[in-house]
Each structure stands twice: as C-alpha cells, then as structure tokens.
KEKEDO-637478 format. One record per residue (C-alpha): x negated, y negated, z negated. Coordinates in steps of 0.02 Angstrom, whole numbers, plus 32768, in hexadecimal, padded with zeros to 4 digits. Layout:
REM residues N
      u      v      w
      X      Y      Z
...
//
This chain:
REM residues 233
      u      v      w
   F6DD   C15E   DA03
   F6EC   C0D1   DA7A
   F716   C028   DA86
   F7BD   C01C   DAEB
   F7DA   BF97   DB78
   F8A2   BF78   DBBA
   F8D9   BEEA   DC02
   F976   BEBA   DBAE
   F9F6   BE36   DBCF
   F9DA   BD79   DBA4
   FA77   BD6C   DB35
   FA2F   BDD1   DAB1
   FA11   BD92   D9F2
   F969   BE05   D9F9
   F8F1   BDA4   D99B
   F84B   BD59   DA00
   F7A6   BD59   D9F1
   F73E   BCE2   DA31
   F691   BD33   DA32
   F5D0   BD34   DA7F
   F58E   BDE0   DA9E
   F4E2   BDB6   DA40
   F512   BD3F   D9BE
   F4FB   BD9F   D915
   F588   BD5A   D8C8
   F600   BD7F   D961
   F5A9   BE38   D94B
   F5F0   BE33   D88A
   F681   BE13   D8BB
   F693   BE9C   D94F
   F65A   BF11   D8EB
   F6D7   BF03   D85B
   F75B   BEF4   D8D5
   F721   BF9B   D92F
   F70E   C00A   D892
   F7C3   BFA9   D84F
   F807   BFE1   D8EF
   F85C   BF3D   D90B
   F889   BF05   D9A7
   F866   BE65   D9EC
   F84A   BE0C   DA98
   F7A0   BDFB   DAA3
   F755   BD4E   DB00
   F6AA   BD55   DB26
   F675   BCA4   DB3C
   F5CA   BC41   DB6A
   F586   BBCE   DAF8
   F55F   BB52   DB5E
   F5F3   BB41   DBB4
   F675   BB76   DB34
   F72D   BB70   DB61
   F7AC   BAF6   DB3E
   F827   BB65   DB00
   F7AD   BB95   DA75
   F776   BAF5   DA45
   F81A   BAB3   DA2C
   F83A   BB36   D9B5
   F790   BB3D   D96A
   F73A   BA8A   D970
   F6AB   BABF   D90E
   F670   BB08   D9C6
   F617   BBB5   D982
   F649   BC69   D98A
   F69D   BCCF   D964
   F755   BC79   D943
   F7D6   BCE7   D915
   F87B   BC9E   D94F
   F907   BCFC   D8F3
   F9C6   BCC8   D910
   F9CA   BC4C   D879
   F91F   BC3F   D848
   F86B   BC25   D8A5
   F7CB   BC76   D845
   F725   BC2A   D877
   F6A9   BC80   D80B
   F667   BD23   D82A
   F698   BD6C   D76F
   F736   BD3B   D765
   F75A   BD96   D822
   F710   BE23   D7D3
   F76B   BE39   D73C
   F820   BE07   D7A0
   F7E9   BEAD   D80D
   F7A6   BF14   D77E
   F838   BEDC   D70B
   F8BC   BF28   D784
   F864   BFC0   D7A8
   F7BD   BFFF   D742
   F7CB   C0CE   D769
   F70F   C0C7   D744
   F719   C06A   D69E
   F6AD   BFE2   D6EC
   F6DC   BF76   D664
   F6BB   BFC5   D5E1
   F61A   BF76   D5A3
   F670   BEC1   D5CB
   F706   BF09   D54C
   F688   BF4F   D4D7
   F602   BED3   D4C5
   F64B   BE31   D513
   F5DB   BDB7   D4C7
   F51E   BE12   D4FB
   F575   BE3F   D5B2
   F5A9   BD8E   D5DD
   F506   BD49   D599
   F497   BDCD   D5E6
   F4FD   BD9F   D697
   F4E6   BCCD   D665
   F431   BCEA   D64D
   F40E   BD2F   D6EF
   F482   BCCC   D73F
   F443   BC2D   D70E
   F391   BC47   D6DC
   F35B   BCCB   D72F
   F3AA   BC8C   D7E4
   F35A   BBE2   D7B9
   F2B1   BC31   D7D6
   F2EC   BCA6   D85D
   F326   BBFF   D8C7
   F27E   BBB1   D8B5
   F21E   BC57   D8DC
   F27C   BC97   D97E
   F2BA   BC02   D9B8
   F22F   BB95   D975
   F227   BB2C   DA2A
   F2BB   BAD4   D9F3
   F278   BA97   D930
   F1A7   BA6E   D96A
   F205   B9B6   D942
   F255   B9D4   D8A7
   F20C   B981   D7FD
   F226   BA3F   D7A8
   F1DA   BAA4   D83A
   F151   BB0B   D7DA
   F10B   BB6B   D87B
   F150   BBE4   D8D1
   F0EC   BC77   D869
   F120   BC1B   D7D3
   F1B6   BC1C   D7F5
   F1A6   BCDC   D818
   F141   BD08   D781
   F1DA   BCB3   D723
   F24D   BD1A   D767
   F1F0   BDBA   D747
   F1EE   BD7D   D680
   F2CF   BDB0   D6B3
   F29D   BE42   D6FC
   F21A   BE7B   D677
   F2C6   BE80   D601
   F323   BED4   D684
   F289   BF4C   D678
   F2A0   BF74   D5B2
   F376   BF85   D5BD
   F34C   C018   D63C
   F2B7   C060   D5F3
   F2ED   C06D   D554
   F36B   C10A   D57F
   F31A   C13C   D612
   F3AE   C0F9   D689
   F3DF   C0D6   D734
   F47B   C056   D6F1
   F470   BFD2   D672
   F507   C01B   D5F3
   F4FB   C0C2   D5A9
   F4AF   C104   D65A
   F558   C0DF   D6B7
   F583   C068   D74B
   F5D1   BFCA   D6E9
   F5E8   BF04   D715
   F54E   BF00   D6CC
   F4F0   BF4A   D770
   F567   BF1A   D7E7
   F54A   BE49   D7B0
   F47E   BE53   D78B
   F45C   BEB9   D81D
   F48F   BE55   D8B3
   F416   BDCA   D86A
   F38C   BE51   D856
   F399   BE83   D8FD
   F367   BDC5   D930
   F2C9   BDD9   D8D9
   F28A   BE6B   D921
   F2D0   BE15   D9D4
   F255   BD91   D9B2
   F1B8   BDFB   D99C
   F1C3   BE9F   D9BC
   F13A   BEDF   D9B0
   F113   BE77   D91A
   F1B9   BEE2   D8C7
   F19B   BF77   D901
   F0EE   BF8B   D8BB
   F0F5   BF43   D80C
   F0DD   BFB4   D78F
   F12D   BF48   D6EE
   F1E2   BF72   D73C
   F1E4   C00B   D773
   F282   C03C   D73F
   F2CD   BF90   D782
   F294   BFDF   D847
   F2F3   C081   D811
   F387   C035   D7D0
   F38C   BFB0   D877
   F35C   C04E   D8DD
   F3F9   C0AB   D893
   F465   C020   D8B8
   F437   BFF3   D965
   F431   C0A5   D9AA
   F4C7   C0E0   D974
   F578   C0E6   D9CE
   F5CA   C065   D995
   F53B   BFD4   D9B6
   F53D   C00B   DA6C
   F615   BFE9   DA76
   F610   BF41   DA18
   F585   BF1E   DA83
   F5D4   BF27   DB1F
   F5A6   BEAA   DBA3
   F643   BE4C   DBCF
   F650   BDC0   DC5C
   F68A   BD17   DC27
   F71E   BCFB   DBF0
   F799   BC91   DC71
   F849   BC5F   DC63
   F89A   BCB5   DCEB
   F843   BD57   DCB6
   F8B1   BDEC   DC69
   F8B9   BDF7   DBB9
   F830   BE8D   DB91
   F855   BEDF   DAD9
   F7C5   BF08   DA6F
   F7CE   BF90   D9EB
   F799   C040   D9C4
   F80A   C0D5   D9E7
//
C-alpha cells in the first residue's frame, strides 16, 4: 500500500492538515489518517516560518491543525480519533473503547512526563538556563525510568504492540516520541539491555511500510501550490 498524491482543485471542502514531517505529534496524526484512509490536503509547513493561513486558523502556532469545514482540531488525539472514528478497518481503537481510562493516561504520561525529560535530554542546548534543567543525562536517565515501563507492558506477553500484540493508538501515539529518544543517542538506545523489547517494538514500527509513506519528505507548503491529497489507497 501507498500513500497517494493528486492534485485536486482549490474549491474542495477536503479537510487540511497542517503538518511537519518529523514532529511526533504531526506523525500521530498521519498515521491515523493513513490507516483511516481519510483524505486530506496535506501542508507541510516549517516551523520557523509557519504560514499565515495556518496561524489564523490555529493561533496556538504548533502542528498538526486539522482544519475541518466547521471545526479546527489542534491536538494530535483528537485528529486521530476524528480519522479513526470514520474509518477503523483495523480496530485501532479498540483498546481506547475498551480501556479508556489506562489508554488516555498511559498516552498523558508520556506525553507530559516522559517528553518533559526527552526536551531537556535531546534538545538540552536550549534548557542549560532553566531553574529545572537536571543535566542532560539526567534528564535521559529520567526518561529511561518511561521507557523501563514501556519495557514491562511488552515483556510481559512477549509482544511487538502494546494491546493484545496488535497495532493500536496505543503504538501509533507512544512511538513517534520513542523514536526521538533513540534520535538523540543512538547508540546509547541501541545498546541498552533494560529495554530490549522497547528497540524491537521501535524497530517494528520504523521499518515497516507504512512509517516510510507517512514519512514522506514533502517541500514546503506555499499558497499558489496545488492542493496534494494525502491518504492511503
């Protein structure tokens, strides 16, 4: 399967997704929206120069922003679950329908307190000035403490996914933020022993078909460009 590209006239209601290639919450949300097989213009901005058309619609300035027809979705989740909702023919959802309360707070946990240590550790130039900056292995060894329970939900039935050994949100939302980790140290990732099954489950992920068509490198996004469509087919 592949990622289709069309251009498509301008008058269309075809929702539009403002989105950086290696921003793992823009990576969420492509990847619900390519297993939903939704279709939406994709705009592939650059952070530091983000368009005016998307801040207008999205003054909170980060990707992705979903602008639907009546409606604009700024949070990675929610984009996921408007794709997932309309289309799910892999039952993506089904430990979100099944166990709500432990999905959202395993996702809120690594969202918030596990990406506060990844921030400090591979970007840690930008916090050597910030009253909570710990040290950049600090920071990392923190982070691992995330990973180390990552470790135990896989271990514990010997699985490459996080729910009942199937692809789920669960994977598709953690991973993305995994993958900056290992980004920031490689080697560091590669050859620790105490998540093992972590590297397989990232491996899994980042090797397989679909990572490489979400992942497509796009130029940026101008106005007078042709509308490109994003979805799988």
């Amino acid at each position: 399967m592949q990622v289709t590209l069309k251009h498509q006239n301008s008058n269309t209601k075809t929702p539009i997704l403002y989105s950086f290639r290696r921003c793992p919450f823009a990576i969420r949300a492509r990847s619900a929206i390519y297993f939903s097989n939704t279709k939406v213009e994709l705009r592939e901005v650059v952070l530091n120069n983000k368009p005016s058309q998307m801040l207008i619609v999205s003054p909170k300035a980060t990707v992705p922003v979903l602008q639907l027809e009546n409606i604009i979705l700024e949070e990675s989740l929610d984009i996921m679950l408007w794709a997932l909702k309309i289309n799910d023919p892999m039952n993506l959802l089904s430990p979100y329908r099944n166990e709500k309360d432990y999905v959202i707070n395993l996702i809120n946990t690594f969202d918030i307190k596990f990406k506060f240590h990844l921030d400090r550790y591979k970007y840690f130039e930008r916090y050597i000035d910030d009253k909570s900056f710990m040290g950049k292995n600090d920071h990392r060894n923190k982070a691992l403490t995330y990973l180390k329970v990552l470790e135990q939900i896989l271990s514990k039935n010997n699985s490459k996914y996080m729910y009942k050994n199937k692809l789920s949100i669960l994977d598709l939302t953690i991973f993305p933020l995994v993958r900056q980790f290992m980004l920031a140290d490689q080697r560091f990732f590669n050859f620790n022993k105490r998540i093992s099954h972590v590297k397989y489950w990232l491996d899994n992920l980042i090797n397989s078909v679909f990572f490489n068509n979400i992942m497509y490198k796009y130029t940026m996004w101008k106005p007078e460009d042709a509308p490109i469509l994003f979805y799988k087919m």
